[in-house]
C-alpha positions in Angstrom: -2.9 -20.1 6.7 -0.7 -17.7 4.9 2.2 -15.9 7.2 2.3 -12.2 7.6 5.5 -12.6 5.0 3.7 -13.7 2.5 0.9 -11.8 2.4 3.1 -8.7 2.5 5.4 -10.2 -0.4 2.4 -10.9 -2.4 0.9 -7.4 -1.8 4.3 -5.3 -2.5 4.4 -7.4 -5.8 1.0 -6.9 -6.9 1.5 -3.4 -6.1 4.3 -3.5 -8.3 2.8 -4.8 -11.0 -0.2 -2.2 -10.9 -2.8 -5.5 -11.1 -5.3 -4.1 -8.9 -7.6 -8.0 -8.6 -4.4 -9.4 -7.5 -3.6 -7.0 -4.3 -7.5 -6.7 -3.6 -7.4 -10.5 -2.6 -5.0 -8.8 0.2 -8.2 -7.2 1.7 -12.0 -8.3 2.7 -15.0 -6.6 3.1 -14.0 -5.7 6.9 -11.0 -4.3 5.8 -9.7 -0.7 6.6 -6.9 1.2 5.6 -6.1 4.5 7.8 -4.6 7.8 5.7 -3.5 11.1 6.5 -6.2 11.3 3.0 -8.3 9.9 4.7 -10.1 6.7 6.1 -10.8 4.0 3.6 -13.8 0.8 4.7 -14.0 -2.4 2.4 -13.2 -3.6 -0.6 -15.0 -0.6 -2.8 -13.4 1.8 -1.0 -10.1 0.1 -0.6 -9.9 -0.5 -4.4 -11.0 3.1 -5.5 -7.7 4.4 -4.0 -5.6 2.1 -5.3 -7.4 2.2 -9.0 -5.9 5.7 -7.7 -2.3 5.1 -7.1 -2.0 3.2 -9.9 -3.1 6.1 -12.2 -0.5 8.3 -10.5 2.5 5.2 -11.0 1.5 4.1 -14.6 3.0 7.0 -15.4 6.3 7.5 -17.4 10.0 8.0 -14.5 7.4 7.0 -11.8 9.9 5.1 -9.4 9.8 3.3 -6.2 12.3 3.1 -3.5 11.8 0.4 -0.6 13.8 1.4 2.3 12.6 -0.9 4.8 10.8 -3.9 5.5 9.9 -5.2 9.1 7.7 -8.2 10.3 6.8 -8.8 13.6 4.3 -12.1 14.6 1.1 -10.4 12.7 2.3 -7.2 11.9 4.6 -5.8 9.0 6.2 -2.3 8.3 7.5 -0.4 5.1 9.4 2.5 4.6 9.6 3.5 1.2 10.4 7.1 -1.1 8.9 7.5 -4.9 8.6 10.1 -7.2 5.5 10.3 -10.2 5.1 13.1 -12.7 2.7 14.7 -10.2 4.0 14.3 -6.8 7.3 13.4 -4.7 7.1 11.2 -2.0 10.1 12.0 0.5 9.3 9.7 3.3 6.3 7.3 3.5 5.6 4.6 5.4 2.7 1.6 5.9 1.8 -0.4 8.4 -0.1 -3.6 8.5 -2.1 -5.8 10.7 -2.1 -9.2 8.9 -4.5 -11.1 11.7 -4.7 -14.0 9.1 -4.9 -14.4 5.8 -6.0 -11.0 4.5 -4.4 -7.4 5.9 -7.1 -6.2 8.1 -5.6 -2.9 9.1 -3.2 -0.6 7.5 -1.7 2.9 7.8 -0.1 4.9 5.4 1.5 8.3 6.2 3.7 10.5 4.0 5.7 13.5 3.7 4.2 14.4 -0.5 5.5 17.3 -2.2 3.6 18.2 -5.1 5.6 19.4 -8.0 4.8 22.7 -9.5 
C-alpha cells in the first residue's frame, strides 16, 4: 500500500509534467473531486478537467508556485499561486483524502483573476 506521501508526490509530479494517464492512476471510478466549478464523479469526469488545466498550463510564462505542502495520516494539503496567459491564480489550495492507494476525495478552491 502506497502512503499518502507518495501518492501526493506522484500526483504533483505528474501534474507537472501535464501527462494526464499518469495522474489518472491517482483516481478510480469512485473518485470525486469537489470545485468551487463545480463537482466532478469518476475517472471521465475527473480527466475532462484536467485534459482542462493542462490546456490552460501548456501554455507559454504559465508558472506554478507551491507554497505549502501538509500530510496528516490519510490526508494531504497544498497551497499553491500560478499565473497562465488566461488567468491568475492568487491563492489556491487542494485538499486530499488518500484512504489507500488512490485519492478518493479532493477539494480545490481558488481566488482566479482573469486577465483582461
Amino acid at each position: 500500500m502506497a502512503s499518502t506521501e507518495t501518492i501526493l508526490e506522484h500526483h504533483l509530479t505528474t501534474f507537472g509534467e501535464q501527462d494526464l494517464s499518469g495522474i489518472m492512476e491517482d483516481y478510480t471510478e469512485e473518485s470525486v473531486i469537489v470545485t468551487n466549478m463545480g463537482t466532478f464523479r469518476g475517472l471521465d469526469e475527473i480527466e475532462g478537467l484536467f485534459e482542462e488545466f493542462f490546456a490552460e498550463f501548456a501554455q507559454d510564462d504559465a508558472t506554478i508556485d507551491m507554497q505549502q505542502e501538509t500530510v496528516e495520516d490519510e490526508f494531504a494539503y497544498i497551497v499553491w499561486q500560478a499565473e497562465s496567459p488566461e488567468n491568475v491564480y492568487k491563492f489556491a489550495t487542494d485538499t486530499f483524502y488518500i484512504p489507500d492507494d488512490a485519492i478518493l476525495f479532493q477539494t480545490f478552491a481558488g481566488y482566479i483573476s482573469p486577465k483582461d
